[in-house]
C-alpha positions in Angstrom: 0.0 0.0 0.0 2.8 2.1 0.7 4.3 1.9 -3.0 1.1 2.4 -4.3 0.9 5.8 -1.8 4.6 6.8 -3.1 3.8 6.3 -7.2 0.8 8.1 -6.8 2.4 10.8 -5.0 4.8 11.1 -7.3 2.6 11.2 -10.5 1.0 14.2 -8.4 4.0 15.8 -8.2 4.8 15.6 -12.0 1.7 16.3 -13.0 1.8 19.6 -10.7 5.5 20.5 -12.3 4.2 19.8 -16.0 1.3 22.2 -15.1 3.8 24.9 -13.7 5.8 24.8 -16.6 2.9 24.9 -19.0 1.9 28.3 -17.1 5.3 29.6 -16.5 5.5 29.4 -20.8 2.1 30.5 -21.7 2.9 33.6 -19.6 6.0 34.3 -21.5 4.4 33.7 -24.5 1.6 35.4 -23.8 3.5 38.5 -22.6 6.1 38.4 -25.9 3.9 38.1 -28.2 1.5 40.9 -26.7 4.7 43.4 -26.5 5.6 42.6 -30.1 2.3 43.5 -31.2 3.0 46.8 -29.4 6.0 46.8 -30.5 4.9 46.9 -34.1 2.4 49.2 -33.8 4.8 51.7 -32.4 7.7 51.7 -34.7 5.4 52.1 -37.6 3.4 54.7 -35.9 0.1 52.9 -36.7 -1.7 54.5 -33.8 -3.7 56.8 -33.7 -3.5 56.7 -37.5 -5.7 53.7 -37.3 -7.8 54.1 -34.7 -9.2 50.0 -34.5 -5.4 49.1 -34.8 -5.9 47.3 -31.6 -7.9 44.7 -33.4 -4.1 42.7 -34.0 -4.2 41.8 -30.4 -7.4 39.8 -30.7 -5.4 38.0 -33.7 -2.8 36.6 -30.8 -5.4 36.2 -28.1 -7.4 34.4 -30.6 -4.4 31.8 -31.9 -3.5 31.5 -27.8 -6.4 30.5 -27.1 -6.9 28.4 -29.6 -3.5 26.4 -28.7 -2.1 27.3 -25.4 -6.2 27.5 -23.5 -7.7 30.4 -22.3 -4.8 31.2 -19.7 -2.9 32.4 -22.2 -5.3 34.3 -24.1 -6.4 36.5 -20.9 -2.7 37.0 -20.2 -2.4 38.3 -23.4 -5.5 40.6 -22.7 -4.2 42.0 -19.8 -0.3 42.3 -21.1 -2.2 43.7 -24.5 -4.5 46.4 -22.5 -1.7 47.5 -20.4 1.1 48.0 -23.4 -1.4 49.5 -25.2 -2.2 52.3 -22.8 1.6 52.9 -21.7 3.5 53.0 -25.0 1.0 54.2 -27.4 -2.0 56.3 -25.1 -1.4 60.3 -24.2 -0.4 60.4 -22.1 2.4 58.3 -23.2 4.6 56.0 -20.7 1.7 56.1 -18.0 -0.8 54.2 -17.2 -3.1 56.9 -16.9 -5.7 57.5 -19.8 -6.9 61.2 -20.1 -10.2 60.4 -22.2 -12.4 58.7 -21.3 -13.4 57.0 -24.7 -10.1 55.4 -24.7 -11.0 53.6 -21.4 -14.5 52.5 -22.6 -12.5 51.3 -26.0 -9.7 49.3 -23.6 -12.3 47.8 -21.7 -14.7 46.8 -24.5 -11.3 45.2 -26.1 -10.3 43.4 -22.9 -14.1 42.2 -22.3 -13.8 41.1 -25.9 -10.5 39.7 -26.0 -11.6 37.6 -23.1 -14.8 36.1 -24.2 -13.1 34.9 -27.7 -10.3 33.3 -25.7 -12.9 31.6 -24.1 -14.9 30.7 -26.9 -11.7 29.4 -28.3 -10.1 27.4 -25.8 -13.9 26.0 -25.2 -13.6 24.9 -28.8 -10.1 23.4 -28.2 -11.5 21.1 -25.8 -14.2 20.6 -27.5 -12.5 19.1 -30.3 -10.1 17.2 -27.9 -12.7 15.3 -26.3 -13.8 14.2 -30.1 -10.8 13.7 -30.9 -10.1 11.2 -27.5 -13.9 10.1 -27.9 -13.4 8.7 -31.5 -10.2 7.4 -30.6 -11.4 4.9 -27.8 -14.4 3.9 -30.2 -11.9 3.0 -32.9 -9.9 0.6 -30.1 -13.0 -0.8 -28.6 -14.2 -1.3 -31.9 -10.5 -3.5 -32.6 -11.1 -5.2 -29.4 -14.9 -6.4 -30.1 -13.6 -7.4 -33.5 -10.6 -9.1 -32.5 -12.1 -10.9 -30.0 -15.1 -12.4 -32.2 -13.0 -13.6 -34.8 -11.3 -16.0 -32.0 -13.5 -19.1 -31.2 -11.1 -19.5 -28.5 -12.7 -18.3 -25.0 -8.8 -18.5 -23.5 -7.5 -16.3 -27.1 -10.5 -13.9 -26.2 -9.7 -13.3 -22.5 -5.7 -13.2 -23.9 -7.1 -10.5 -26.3 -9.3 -8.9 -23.7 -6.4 -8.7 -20.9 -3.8 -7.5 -23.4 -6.3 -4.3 -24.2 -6.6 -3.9 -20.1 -2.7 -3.8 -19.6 -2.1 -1.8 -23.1 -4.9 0.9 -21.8 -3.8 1.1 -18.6 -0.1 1.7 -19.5 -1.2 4.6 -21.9 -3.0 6.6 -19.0 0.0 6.1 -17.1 -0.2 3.3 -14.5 -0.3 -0.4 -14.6 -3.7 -1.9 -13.2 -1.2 -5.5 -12.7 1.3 -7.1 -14.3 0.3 -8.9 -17.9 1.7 -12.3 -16.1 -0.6 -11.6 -13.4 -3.7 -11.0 -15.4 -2.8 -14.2 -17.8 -2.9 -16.5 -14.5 -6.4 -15.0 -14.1 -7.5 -15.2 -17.7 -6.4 -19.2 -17.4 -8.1 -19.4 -14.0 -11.5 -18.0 -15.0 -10.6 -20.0 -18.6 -10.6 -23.4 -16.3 -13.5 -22.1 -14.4 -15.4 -21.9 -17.4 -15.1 -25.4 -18.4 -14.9 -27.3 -15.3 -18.8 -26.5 -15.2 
């Protein structure tokens, strides 16, 4: 019981560090990409000579969102909102905003901004859960068809705990070991037709 305690503890722990890392590079990416559009927009002076120029944002929260998740895309909001007003908003290299269109504009971008990362990372998983979805039909399909072309019961329940260990090893973790579950296939096999 103690092994199983320690394994699981330490899948925890990896799965914790793999998540940490995933946020620790969706912020830099987020934040990069966000100051690059800013970046863009003020060497080639496109603001205030476009007015909807901030519109290139929701291009990057957008393609976040739609392949990092919606972490990403609401960090790129915020980094986006914030650049925007300090490097290209009078006055400039302050976070303050002296009209008070440009703050109904920010806002309206950041609630906008947000609710398409949304839409897109919900669409993301979405299509991941398809994706996973059509992908256990196809084996279950194998295993239904493998199994009726055997008029073996022991070459079915070979089949059948073969599909149990090769599942199980895919999400990570071992349910037993394949000699294990072959002494039970031939147990239950001899059980079978000892009646």
């Amino acid at each position: 019981m103690n092994k199983l305690k320690r394994s699981s503890d330490y899948l925890l722990g990896t799965v914790e560090k793999q998540r940490q890392k995933r946020y620790i590079i969706d912020t830099l990416l987020a934040t990069v990409l966000a100051l690059g559009v800013t970046g863009v927009i003020y060497i080639l002076h496109l603001y205030p000579e476009i007015p909807n120029i901030s519109f290139l944002y929701l291009l990057v929260v957008l393609g976040l969102s739609s392949t990092r998740g919606l972490y990403a895309a609401i960090i790129t909001s915020i980094v986006a909102v914030l650049s925007f007003d300090f490097s290209l908003i009078e006055p400039l290299y302050t976070f303050t905003i002296a009209r008070p269109e440009e703050w109904l504009a920010l806002f309206i971008f950041l609630v906008t901004a947000i609710i398409t990362g949304r839409l897109a990372s919900a669409l993301r998983q979405r299509l991941q859960q398809a994706t996973q979805h059509a992908k256990e039909t196809r084996e279950l399909y194998d295993l239904v068809n493998a199994t009726t072309n055997e008029e073996s019961l022991e070459r079915q329940l070979n089949i059948v705990a073969r599909a149990i260990v090769k599942i199980s090893l895919r999400w990570g973790y071992m349910i037993a070991p394949f000699s294990y579950l072959m002494r039970v296939v031939s147990l239950f096999y001899r059980l079978m037709h000892a009646s």
